[in-house]
TILUM-165281 format. One record per residue: residue number from 1; residue in three letters; chain; x negated, y, z of N, C-alpha, C, O in turn. Coordinates in Angstrom, 3 decimals. Atoms other than C-alpha are relative to their C-alpha. Example, Ala and Ser with C-alpha at 12.3 -4.5 7.8 and 13.67 -1.06 7.14 Angstrom:
<pts>
<pt resi="1" resn="Ala" chain="A" n_east="-0.890" n_north="-1.190" n_up="0.000" ca_east="-12.300" ca_north="-4.500" ca_up="7.800" c_east="-0.900" c_north="1.200" c_up="0.000" o_east="-1.936" o_north="1.181" o_up="0.665"/>
<pt resi="2" resn="Ser" chain="A" n_east="0.820" n_north="-1.190" n_up="-0.060" ca_east="-13.670" ca_north="-1.060" ca_up="7.140" c_east="0.770" c_north="1.090" c_up="0.730" o_east="0.261" o_north="2.198" o_up="0.899"/>
</pts>
This chain:
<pts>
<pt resi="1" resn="Unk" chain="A" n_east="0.024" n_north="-1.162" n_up="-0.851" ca_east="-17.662" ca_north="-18.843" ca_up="-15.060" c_east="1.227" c_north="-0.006" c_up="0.909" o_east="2.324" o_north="-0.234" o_up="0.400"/>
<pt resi="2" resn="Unk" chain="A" n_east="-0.967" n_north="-0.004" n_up="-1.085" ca_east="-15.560" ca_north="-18.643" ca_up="-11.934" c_east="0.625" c_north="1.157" c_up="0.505" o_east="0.167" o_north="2.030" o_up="1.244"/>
<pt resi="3" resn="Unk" chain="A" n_east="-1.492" n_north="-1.663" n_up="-0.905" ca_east="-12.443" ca_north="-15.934" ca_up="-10.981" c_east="-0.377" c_north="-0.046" c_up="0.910" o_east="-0.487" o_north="-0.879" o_up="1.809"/>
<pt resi="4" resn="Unk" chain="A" n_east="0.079" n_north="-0.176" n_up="-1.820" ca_east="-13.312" ca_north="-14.164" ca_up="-8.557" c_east="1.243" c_north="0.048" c_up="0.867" o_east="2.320" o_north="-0.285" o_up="0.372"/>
<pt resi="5" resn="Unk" chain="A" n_east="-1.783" n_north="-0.543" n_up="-1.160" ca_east="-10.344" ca_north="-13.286" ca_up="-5.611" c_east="-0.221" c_north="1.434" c_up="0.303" o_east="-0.969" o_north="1.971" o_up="1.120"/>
<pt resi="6" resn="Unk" chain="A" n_east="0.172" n_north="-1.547" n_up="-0.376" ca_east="-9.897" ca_north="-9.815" ca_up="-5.798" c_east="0.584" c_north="0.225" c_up="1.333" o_east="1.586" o_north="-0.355" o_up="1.753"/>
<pt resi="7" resn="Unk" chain="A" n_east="-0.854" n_north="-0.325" n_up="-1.567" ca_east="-9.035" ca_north="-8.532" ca_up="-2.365" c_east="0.215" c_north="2.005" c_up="-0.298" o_east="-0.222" o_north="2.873" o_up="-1.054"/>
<pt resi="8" resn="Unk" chain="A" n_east="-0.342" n_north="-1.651" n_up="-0.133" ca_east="-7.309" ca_north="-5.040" ca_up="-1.105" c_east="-0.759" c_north="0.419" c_up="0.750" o_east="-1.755" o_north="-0.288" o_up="0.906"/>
<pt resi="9" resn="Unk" chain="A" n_east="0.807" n_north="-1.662" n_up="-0.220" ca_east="-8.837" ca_north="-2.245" ca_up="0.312" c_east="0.972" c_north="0.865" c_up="1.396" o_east="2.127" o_north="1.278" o_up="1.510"/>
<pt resi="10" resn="Unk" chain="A" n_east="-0.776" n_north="-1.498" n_up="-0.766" ca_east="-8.563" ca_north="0.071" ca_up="3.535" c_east="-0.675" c_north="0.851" c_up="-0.587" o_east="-1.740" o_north="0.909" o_up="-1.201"/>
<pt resi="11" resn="Unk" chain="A" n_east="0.893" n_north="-1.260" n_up="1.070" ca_east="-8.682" ca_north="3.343" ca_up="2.409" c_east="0.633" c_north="0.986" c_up="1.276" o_east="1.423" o_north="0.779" o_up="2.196"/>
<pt resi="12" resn="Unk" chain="A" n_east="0.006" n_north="-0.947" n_up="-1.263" ca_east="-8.770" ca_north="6.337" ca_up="4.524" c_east="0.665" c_north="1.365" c_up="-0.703" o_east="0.505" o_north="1.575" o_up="-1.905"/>
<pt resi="13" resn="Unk" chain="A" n_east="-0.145" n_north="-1.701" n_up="0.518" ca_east="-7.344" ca_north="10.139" ca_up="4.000" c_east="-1.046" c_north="0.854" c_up="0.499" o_east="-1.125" o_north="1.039" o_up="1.713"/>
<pt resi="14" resn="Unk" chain="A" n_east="0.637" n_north="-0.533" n_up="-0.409" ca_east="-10.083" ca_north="12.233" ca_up="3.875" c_east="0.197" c_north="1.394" c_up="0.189" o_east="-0.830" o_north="1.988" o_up="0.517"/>
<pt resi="15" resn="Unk" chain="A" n_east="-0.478" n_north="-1.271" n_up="0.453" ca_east="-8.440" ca_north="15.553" ca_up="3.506" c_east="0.827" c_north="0.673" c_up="1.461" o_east="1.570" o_north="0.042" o_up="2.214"/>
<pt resi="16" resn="Unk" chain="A" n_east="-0.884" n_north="-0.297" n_up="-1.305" ca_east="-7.003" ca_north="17.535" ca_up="6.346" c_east="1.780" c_north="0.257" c_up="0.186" o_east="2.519" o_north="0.680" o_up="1.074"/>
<pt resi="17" resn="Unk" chain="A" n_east="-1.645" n_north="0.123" n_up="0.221" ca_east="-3.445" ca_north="17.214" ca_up="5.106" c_east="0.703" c_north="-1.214" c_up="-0.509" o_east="0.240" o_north="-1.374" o_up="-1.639"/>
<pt resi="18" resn="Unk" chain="A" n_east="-0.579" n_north="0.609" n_up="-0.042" ca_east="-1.254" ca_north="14.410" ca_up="4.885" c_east="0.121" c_north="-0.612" c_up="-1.698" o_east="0.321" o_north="0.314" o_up="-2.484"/>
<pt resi="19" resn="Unk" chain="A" n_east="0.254" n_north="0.079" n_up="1.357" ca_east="-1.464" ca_north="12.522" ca_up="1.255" c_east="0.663" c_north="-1.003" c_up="-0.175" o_east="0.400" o_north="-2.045" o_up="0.426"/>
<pt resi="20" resn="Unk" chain="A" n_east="-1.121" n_north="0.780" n_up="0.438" ca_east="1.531" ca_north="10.865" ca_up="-0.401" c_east="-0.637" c_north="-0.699" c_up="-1.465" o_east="-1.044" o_north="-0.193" o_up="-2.511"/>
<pt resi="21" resn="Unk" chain="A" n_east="0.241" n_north="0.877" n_up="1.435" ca_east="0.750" ca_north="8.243" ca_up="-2.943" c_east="1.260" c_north="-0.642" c_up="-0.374" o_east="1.963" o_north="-1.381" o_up="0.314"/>
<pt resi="22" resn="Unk" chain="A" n_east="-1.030" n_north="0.935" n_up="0.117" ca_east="3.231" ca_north="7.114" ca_up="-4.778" c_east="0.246" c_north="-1.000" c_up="-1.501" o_east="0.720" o_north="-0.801" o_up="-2.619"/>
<pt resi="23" resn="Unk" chain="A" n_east="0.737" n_north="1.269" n_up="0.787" ca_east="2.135" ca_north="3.736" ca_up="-6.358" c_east="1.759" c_north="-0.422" c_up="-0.471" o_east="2.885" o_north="-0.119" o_up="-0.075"/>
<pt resi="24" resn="Unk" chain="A" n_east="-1.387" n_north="1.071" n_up="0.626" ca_east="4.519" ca_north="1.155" ca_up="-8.796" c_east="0.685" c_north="-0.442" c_up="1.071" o_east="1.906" o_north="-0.310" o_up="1.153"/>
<pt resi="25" resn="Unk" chain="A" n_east="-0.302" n_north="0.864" n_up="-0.842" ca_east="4.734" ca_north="-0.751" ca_up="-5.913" c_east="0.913" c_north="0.473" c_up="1.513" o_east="1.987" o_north="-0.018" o_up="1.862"/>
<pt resi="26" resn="Unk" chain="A" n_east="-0.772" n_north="-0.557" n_up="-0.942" ca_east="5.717" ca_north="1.250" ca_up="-2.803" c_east="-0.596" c_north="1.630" c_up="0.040" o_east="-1.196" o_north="2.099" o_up="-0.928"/>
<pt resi="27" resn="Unk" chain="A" n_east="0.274" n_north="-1.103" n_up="0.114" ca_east="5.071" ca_north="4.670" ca_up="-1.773" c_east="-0.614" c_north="0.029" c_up="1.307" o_east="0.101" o_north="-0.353" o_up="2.234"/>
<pt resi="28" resn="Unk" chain="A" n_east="0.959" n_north="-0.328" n_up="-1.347" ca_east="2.089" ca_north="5.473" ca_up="1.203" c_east="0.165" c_north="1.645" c_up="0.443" o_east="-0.029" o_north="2.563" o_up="-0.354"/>
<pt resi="29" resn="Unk" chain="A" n_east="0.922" n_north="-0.868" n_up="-0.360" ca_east="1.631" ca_north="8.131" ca_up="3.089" c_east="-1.080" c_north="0.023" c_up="1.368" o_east="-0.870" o_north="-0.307" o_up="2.535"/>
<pt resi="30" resn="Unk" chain="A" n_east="1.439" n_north="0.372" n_up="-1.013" ca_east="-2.032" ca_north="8.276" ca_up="4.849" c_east="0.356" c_north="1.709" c_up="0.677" o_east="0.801" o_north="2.563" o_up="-0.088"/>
<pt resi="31" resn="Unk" chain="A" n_east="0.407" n_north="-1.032" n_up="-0.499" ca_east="-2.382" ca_north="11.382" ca_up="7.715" c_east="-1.327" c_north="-0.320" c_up="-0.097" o_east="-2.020" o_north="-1.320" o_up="-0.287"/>
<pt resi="32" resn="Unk" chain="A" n_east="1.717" n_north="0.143" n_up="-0.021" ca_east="-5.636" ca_north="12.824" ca_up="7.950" c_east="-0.503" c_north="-0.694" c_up="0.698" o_east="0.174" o_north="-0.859" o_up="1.713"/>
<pt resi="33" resn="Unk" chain="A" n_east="0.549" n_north="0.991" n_up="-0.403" ca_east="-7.914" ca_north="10.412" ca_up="9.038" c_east="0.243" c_north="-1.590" c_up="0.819" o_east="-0.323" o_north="-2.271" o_up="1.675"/>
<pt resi="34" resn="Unk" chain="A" n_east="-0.918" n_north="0.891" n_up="-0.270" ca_east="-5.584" ca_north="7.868" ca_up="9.283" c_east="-0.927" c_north="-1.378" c_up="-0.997" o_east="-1.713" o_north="-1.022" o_up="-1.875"/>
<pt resi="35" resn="Unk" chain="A" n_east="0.272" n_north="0.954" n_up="1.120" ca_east="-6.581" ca_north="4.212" ca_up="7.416" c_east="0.989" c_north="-0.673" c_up="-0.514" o_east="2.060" o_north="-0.624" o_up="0.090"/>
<pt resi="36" resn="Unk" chain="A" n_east="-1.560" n_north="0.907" n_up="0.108" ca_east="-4.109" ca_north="1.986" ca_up="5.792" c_east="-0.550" c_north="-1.259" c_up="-0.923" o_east="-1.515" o_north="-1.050" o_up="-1.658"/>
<pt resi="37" resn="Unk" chain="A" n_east="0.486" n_north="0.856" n_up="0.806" ca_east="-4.474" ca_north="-1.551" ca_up="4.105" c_east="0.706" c_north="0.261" c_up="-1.058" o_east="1.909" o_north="0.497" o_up="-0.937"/>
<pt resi="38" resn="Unk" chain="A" n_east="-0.717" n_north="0.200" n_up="1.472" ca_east="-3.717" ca_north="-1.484" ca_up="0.251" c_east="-0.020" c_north="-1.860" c_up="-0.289" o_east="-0.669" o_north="-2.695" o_up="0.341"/>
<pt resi="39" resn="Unk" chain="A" n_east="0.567" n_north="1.271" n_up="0.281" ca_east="-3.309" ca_north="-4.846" ca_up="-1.540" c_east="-0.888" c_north="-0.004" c_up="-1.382" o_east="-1.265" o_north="1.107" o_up="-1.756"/>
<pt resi="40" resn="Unk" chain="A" n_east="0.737" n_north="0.051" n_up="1.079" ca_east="-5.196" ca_north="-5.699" ca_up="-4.562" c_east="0.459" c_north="0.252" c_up="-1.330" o_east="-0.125" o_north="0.449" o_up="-2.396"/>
<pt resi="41" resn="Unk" chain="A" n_east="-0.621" n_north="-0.771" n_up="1.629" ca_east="-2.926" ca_north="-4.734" ca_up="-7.182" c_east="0.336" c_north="1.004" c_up="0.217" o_east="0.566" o_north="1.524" o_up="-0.875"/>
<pt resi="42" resn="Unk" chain="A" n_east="-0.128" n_north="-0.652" n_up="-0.119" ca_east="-2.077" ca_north="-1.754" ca_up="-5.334" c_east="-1.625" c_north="1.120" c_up="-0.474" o_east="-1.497" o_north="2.089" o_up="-1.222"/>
<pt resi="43" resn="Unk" chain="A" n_east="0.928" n_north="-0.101" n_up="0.577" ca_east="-5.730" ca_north="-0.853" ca_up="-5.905" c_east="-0.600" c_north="0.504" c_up="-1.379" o_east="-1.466" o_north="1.348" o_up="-1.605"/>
<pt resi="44" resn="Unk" chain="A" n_east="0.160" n_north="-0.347" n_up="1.365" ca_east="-5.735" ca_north="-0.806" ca_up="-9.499" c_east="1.296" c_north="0.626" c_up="-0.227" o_east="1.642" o_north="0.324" o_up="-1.369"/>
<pt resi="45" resn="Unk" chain="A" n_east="-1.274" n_north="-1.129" n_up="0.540" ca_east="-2.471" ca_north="1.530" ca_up="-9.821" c_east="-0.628" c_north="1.030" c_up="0.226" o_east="-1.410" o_north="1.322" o_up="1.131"/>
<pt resi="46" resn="Unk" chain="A" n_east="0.837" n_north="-1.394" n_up="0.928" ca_east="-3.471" ca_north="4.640" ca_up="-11.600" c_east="0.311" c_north="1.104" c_up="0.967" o_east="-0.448" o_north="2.071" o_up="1.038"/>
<pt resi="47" resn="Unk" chain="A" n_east="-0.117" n_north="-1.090" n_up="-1.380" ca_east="-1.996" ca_north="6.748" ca_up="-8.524" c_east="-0.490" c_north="0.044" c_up="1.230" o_east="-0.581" o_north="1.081" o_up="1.887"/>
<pt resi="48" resn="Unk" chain="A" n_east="1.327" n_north="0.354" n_up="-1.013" ca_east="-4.204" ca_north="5.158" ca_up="-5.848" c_east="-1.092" c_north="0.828" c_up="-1.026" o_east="-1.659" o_north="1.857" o_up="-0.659"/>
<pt resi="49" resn="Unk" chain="A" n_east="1.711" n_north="0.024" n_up="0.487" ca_east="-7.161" ca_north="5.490" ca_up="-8.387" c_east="0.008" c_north="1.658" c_up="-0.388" o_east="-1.069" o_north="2.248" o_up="-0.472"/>
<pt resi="50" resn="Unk" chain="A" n_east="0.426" n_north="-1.590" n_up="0.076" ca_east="-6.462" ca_north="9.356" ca_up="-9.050" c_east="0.134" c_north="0.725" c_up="1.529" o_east="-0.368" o_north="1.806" o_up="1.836"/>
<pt resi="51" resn="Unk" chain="A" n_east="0.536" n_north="-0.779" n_up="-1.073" ca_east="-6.325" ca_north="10.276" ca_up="-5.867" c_east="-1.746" c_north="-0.538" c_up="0.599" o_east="-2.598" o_north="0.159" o_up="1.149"/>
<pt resi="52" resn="Unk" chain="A" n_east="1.354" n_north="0.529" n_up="-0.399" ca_east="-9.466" ca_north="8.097" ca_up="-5.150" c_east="-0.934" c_north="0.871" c_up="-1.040" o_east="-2.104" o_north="1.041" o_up="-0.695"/>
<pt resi="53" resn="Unk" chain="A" n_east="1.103" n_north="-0.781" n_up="0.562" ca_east="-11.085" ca_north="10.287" ca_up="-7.943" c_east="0.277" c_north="1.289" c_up="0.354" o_east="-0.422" o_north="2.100" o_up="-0.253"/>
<pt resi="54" resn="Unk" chain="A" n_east="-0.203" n_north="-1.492" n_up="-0.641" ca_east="-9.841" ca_north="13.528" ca_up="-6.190" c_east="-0.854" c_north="-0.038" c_up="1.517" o_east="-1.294" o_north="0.825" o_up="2.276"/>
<pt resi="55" resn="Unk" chain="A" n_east="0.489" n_north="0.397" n_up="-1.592" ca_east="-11.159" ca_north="11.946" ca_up="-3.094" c_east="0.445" c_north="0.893" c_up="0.877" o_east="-0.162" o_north="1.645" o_up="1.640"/>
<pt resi="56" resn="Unk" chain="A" n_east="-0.541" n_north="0.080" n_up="-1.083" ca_east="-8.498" ca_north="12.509" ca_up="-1.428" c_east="0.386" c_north="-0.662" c_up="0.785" o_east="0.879" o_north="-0.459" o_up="1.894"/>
<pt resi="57" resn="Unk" chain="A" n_east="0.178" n_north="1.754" n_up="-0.848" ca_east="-8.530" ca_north="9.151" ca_up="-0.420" c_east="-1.630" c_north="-0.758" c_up="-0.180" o_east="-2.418" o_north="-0.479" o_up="-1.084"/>
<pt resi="58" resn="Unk" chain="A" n_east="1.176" n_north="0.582" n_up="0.687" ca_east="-11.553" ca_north="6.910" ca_up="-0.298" c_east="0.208" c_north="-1.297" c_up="0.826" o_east="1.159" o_north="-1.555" o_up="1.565"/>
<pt resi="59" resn="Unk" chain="A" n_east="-0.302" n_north="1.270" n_up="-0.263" ca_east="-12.317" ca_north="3.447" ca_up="0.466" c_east="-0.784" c_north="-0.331" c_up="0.823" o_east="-1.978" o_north="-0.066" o_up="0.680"/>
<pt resi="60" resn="Unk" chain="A" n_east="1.006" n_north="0.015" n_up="-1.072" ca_east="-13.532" ca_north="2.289" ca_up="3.669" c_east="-1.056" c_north="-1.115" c_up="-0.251" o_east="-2.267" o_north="-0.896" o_up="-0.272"/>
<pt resi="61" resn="Unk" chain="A" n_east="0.088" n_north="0.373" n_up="0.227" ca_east="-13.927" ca_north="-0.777" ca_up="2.946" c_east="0.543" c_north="-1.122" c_up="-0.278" o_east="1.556" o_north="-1.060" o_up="0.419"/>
<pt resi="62" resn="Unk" chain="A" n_east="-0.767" n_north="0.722" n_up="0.143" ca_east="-12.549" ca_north="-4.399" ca_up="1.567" c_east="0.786" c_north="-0.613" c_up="1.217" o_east="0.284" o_north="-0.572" o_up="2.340"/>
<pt resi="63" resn="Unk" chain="A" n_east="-1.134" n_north="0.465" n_up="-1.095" ca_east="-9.366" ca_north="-6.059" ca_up="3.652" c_east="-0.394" c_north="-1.386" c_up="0.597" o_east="-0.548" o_north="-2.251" o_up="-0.265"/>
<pt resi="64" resn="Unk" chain="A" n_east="0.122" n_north="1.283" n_up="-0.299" ca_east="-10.104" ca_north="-9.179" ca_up="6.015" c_east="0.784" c_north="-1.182" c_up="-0.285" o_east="1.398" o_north="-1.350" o_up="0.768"/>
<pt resi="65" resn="Unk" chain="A" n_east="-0.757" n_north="1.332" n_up="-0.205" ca_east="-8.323" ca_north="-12.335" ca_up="5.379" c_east="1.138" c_north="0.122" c_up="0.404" o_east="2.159" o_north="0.046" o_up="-0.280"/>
<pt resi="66" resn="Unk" chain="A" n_east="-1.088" n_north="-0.157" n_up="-0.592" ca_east="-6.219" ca_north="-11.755" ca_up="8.117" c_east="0.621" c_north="1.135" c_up="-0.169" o_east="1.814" o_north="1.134" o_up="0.133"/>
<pt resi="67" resn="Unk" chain="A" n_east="-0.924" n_north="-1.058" n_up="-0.464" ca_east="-5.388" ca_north="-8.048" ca_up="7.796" c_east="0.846" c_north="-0.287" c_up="-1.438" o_east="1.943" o_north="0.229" o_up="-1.652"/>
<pt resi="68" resn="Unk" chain="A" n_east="-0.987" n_north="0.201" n_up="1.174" ca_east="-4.356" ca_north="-9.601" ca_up="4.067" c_east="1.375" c_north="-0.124" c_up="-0.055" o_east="2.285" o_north="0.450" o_up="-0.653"/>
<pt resi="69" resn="Unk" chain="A" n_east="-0.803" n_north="0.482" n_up="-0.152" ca_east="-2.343" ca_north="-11.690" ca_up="5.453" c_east="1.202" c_north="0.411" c_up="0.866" o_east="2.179" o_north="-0.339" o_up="0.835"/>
<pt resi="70" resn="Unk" chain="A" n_east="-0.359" n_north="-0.784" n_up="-0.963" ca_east="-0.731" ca_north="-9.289" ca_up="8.124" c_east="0.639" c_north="0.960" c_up="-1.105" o_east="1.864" o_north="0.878" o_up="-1.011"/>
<pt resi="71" resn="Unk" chain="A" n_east="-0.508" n_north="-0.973" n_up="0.738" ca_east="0.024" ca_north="-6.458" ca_up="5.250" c_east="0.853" c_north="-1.110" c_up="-0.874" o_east="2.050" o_north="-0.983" o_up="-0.615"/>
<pt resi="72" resn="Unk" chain="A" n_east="-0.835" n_north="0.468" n_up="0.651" ca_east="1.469" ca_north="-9.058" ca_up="2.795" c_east="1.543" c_north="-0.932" c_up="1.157" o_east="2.641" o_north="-1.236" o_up="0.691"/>
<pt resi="73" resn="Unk" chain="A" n_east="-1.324" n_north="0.172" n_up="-0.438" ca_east="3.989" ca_north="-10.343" ca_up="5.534" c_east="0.626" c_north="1.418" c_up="0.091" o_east="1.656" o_north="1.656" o_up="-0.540"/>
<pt resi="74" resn="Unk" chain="A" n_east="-0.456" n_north="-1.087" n_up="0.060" ca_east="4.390" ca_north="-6.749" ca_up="6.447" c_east="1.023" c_north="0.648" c_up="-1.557" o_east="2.125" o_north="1.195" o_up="-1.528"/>
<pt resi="75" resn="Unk" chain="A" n_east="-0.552" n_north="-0.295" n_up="1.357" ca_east="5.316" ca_north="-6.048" ca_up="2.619" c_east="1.364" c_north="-1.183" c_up="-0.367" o_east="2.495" o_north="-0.867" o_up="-0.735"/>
<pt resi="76" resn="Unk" chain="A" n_east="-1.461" n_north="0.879" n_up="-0.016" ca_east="7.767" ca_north="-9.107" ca_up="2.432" c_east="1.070" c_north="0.084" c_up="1.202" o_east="2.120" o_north="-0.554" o_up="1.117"/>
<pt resi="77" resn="Unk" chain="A" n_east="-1.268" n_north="-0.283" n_up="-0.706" ca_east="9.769" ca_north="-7.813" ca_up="5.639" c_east="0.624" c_north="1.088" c_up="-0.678" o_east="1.811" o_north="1.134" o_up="-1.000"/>
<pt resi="78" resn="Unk" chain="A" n_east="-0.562" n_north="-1.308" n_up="0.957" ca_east="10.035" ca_north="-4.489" ca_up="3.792" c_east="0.910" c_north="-0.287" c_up="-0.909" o_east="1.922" o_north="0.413" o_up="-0.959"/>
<pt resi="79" resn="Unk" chain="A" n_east="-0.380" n_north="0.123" n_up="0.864" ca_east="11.167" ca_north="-5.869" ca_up="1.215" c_east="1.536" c_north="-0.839" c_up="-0.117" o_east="2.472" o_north="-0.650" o_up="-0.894"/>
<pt resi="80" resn="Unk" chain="A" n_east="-0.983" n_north="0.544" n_up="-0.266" ca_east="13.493" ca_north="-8.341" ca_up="2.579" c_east="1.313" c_north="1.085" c_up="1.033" o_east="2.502" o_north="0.795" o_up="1.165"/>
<pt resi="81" resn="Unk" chain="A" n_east="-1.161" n_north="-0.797" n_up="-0.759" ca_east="15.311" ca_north="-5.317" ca_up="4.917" c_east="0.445" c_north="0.581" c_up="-1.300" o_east="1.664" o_north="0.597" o_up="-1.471"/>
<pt resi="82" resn="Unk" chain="A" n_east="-0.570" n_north="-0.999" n_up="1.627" ca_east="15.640" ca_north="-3.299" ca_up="1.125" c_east="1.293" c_north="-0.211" c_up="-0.068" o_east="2.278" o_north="0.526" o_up="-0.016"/>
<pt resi="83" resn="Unk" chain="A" n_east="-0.717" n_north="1.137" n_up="0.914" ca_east="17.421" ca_north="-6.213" ca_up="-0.028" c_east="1.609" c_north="-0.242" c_up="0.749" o_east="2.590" o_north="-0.308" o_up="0.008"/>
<pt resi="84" resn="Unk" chain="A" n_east="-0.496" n_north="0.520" n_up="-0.939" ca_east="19.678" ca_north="-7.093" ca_up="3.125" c_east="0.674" c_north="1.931" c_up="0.214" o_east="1.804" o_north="2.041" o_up="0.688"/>
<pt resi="85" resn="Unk" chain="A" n_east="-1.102" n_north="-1.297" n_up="-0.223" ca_east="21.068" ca_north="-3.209" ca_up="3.373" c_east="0.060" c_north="0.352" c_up="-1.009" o_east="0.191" o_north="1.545" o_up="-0.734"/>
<pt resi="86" resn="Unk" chain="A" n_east="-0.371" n_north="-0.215" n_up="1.359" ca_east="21.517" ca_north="-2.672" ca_up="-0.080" c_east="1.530" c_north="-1.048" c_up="0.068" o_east="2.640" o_north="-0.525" o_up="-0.033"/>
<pt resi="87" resn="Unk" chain="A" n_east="-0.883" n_north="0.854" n_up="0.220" ca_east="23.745" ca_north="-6.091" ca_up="-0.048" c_east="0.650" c_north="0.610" c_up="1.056" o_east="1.762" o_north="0.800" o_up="0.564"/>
<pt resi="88" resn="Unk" chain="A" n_east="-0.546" n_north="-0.698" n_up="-0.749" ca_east="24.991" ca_north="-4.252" ca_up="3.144" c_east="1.041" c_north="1.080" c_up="0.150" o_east="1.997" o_north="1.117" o_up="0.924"/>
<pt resi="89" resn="Unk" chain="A" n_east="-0.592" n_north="-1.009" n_up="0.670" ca_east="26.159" ca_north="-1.129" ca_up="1.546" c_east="0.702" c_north="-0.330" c_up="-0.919" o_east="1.759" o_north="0.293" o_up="-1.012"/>
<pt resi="90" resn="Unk" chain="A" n_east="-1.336" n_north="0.156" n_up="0.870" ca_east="27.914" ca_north="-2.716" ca_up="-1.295" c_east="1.066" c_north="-1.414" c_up="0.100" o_east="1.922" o_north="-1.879" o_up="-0.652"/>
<pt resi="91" resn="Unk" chain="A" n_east="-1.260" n_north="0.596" n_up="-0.661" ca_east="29.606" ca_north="-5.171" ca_up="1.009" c_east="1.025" c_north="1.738" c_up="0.481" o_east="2.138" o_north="1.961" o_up="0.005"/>
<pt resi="92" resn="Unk" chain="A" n_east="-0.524" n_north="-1.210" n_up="-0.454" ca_east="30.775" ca_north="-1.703" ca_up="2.465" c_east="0.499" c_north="0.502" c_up="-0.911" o_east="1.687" o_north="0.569" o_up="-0.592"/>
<pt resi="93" resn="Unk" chain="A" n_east="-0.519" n_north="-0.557" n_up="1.099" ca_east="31.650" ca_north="-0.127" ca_up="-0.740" c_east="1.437" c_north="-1.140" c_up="-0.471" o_east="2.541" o_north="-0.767" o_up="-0.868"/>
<pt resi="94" resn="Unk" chain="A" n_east="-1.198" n_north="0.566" n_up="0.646" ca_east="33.924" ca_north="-2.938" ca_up="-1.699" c_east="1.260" c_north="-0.612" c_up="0.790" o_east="2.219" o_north="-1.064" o_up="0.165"/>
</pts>
């Protein structure tokens, strides 16, 4: 039997107010009728999936290839500015 490739998810705010998720991973917020790509482990975090059962979010549908590949660089610049003003600040501190 063959693994599948789970892929992420746009998901939309369906709600007329602004909806803060705040996943293991990072923290979203969708405006109303706004979309946003999740990735695939963001997906299965229990704070995506309760607002998806409040439906205050829902899922438009799965992420292309490219917008994968577009959100996961997006997520490694994030991650690399964190990193780079943190080491920033405690060059500064010392």
């Amino acid at each position: 039997m063959t693994t599948r490739k789970r892929k992420g998810m746009i998901v939309k705010n369906t709600h007329a107010r602004p909806v803060t998720v705040d996943m293991s991973t990072r923290t979203i917020v969708v405006n109303p009728g706004d979309e946003l790509p999740v990735t695939a482990e963001e997906v299965r975090d229990a704070a995506l999936r309760q607002h998806l059962q409040v439906r205050a979010i829902s899922i438009v549908r799965p992420t292309s290839d490219e917008e994968e590949e577009i959100l996961k660089q997006q997520l490694e610049a994030e991650r690399r500015a964190r990193i780079e003003a943190e080491l920033a600040r405690q060059d500064a501190e010392d």
